[in-house]
N, C-alpha and C positions, 0 to 999 in steps of 0.2 A: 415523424419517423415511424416506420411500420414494424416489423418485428424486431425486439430488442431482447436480450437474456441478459441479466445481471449474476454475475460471481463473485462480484467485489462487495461483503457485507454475507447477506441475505440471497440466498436465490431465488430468482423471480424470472418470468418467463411475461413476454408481454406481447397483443397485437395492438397497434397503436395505446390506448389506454385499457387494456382490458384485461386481465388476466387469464394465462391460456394455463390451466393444471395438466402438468405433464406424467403424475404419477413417481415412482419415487426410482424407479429403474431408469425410466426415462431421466431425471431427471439428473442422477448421476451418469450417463451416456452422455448428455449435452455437456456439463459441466467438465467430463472430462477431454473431450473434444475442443470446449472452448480452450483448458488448458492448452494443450499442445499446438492448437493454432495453426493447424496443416491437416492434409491428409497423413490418413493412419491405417495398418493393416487390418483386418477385422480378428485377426489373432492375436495381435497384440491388445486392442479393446476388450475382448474377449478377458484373457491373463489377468489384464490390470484390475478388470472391473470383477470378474470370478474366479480370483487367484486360486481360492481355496476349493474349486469344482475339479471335476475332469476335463481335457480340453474339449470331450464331446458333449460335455453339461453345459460349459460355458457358452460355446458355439449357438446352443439352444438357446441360453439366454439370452442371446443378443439377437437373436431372430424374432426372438420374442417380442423382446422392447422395442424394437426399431416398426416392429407391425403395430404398438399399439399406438406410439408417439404420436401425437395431433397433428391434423393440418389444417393452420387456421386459413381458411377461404382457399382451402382445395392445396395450399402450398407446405412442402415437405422441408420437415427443420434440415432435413440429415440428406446430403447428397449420396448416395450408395451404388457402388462398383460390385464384380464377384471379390474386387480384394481388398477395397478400402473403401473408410468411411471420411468424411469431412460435413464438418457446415455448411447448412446451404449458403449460398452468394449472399442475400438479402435478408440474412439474421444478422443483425446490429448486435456486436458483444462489448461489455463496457471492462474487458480486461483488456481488449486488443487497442479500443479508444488510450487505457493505463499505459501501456506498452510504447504506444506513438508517442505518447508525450513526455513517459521518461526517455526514450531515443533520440527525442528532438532538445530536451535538454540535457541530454550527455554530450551530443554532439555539436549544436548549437550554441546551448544556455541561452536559448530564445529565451525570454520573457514578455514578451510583446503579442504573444498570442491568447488569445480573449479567452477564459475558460479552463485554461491550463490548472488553474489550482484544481478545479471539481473534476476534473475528467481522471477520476480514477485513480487520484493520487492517496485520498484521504480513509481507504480503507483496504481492510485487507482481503485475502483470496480466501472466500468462505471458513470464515474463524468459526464457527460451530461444526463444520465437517470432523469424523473422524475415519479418515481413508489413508490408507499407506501410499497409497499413490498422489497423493497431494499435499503430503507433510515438508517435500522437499522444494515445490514448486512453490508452498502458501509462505515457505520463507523465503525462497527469491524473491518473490516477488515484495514482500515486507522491505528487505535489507535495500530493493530497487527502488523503491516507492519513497523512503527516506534517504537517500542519498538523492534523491530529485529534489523532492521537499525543500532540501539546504542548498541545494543548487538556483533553484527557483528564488530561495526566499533574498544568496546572496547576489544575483540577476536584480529582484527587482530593487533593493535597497541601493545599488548602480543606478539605477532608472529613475529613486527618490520616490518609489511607490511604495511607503514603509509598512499601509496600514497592511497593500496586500503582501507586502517582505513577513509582515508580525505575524499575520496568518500562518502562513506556506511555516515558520519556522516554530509556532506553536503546533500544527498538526503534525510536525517530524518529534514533537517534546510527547504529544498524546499516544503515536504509535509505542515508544519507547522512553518511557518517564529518567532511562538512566543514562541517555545518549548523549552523551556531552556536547557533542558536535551541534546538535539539535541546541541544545541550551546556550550555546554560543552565537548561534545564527539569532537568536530572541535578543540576546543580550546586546546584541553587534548593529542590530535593529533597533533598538532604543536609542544608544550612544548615536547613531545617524539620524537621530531625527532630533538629538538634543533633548532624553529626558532620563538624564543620567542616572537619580531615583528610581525608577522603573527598572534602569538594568542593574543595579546595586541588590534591591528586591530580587532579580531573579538571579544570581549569585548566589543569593543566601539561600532561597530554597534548594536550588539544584545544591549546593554544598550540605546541607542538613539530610537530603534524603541521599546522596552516597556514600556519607556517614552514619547514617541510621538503617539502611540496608545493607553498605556493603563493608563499614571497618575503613574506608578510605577517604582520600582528602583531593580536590580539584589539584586538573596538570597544572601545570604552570602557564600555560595557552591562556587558560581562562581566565587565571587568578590574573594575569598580566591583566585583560581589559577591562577591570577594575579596581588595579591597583593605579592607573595613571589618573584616573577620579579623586585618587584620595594623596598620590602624590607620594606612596611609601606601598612595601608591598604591603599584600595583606594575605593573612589565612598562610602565613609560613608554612613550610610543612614539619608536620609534628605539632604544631599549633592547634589546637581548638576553640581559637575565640573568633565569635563573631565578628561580621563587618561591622564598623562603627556605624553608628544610629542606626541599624538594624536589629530589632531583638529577637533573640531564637526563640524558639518554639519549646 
């Protein structure tokens, strides 16, 4: 693959293996270009990227950046009109790769495609940024990313591919430690592979930490698939005892 930009994590700018430094104007141009994923007016880039300028400050600064932005082997990142900017064709973005294959599993629930857990599911939309213009987008994309994740993870556990179901529903439990749903897909993942211990342990943590953060007690969704383990409910509500042979923390 030839040129690549990553947004998911870390930003990074790549021609085949190489690092291309884009500068830090640049680099918020590209990033926020990859966000929207289309052509965009140069007024509107302008706004989002020098909200706090005049529009005829801003105008400058994009004239600016766009002239200094690299071209690795003569080829330009940014395709540019008098009225819009977009991505060139042959920059590889691994948000848009994120994109396709939450779409494919919202609409599908393919699981059968090679790759689908790393492409872009397991991280987030530049979690070190602080830009007003991407605080709305870094959580769609988040809230999208993990509703794939349990989609994926309950795909492959149908398919009987548990270790990759454990994965896909442990990275929905590491985006968000208090997502229940997340800790259900782990749990639900164990009990299908027949290692009831494992999902009894992961009950008991997820239940300790949204009583020890939040004052509350597992829905009843949860507490059901492992109360038919033990054959009585467990974790009543109002309750505070442990699952049996589980000792709290």
């Amino acid at each position: 693959m030839g040129l690549l930009l990553h947004v998911l994590g870390d930003f990074a700018l790549h021609d085949r293996h190489d690092a291309v430094p884009a500068g830090s104007g640049g680099e918020r141009l590209l990033a926020y270009l990859a966000v929207r994923g289309g052509p965009v007016t140069r007024a509107h880039v302008a706004g989002a990227l020098w909200g706090d300028s005049t529009a005829q400050r801003a105008s400058s600064n994009l004239r600016a950046v766009l002239s200094r932005l690299p071209r690795p082997d003569g080829r330009p990142l940014v395709t540019a009109t008098r009225a819009h900017l977009r991505l060139a064709d042959d920059l590889h973005v691994d948000l848009a790769s994120a994109r396709a294959a939450i779409t494919l599993l919202r609409e599908h629930g393919d699981a059968a495609q090679p790759g689908l857990l790393d492409d872009g599911l397991c991280a987030d939309l530049l979690p070190a940024w602080d830009e007003d213009w991407l605080m709305v987008e870094r959580e769609h994309h988040r809230q999208a990313r993990l509703h794939a994740l349990e989609a994926l993870s309950a795909a492959l556990c149908r398919k009987g591919r548990y270790d990759e179901a454990l994965r896909a529903a442990l990275a929905s439990v590491a985006g968000e430690p208090l997502r229940e749903t997340a800790h259900r897909r782990v749990i639900e993942a164990h009990l299908a592979e027949g290692n009831p211990a494992e999902a009894l342990r992961q009950y008991e943590t997820y239940r300790r930490l949204v009583r020890d953060e939040l004052g509350l007690t597992p829905t009843g969704e949860i507490r059901a698939l492992v109360a038919r383990l033990l054959g009585r409910p467990v974790d009543r509500e109002g309750s505070g005892d442990d699952v049996p042979g589980l000792r709290s923390a």
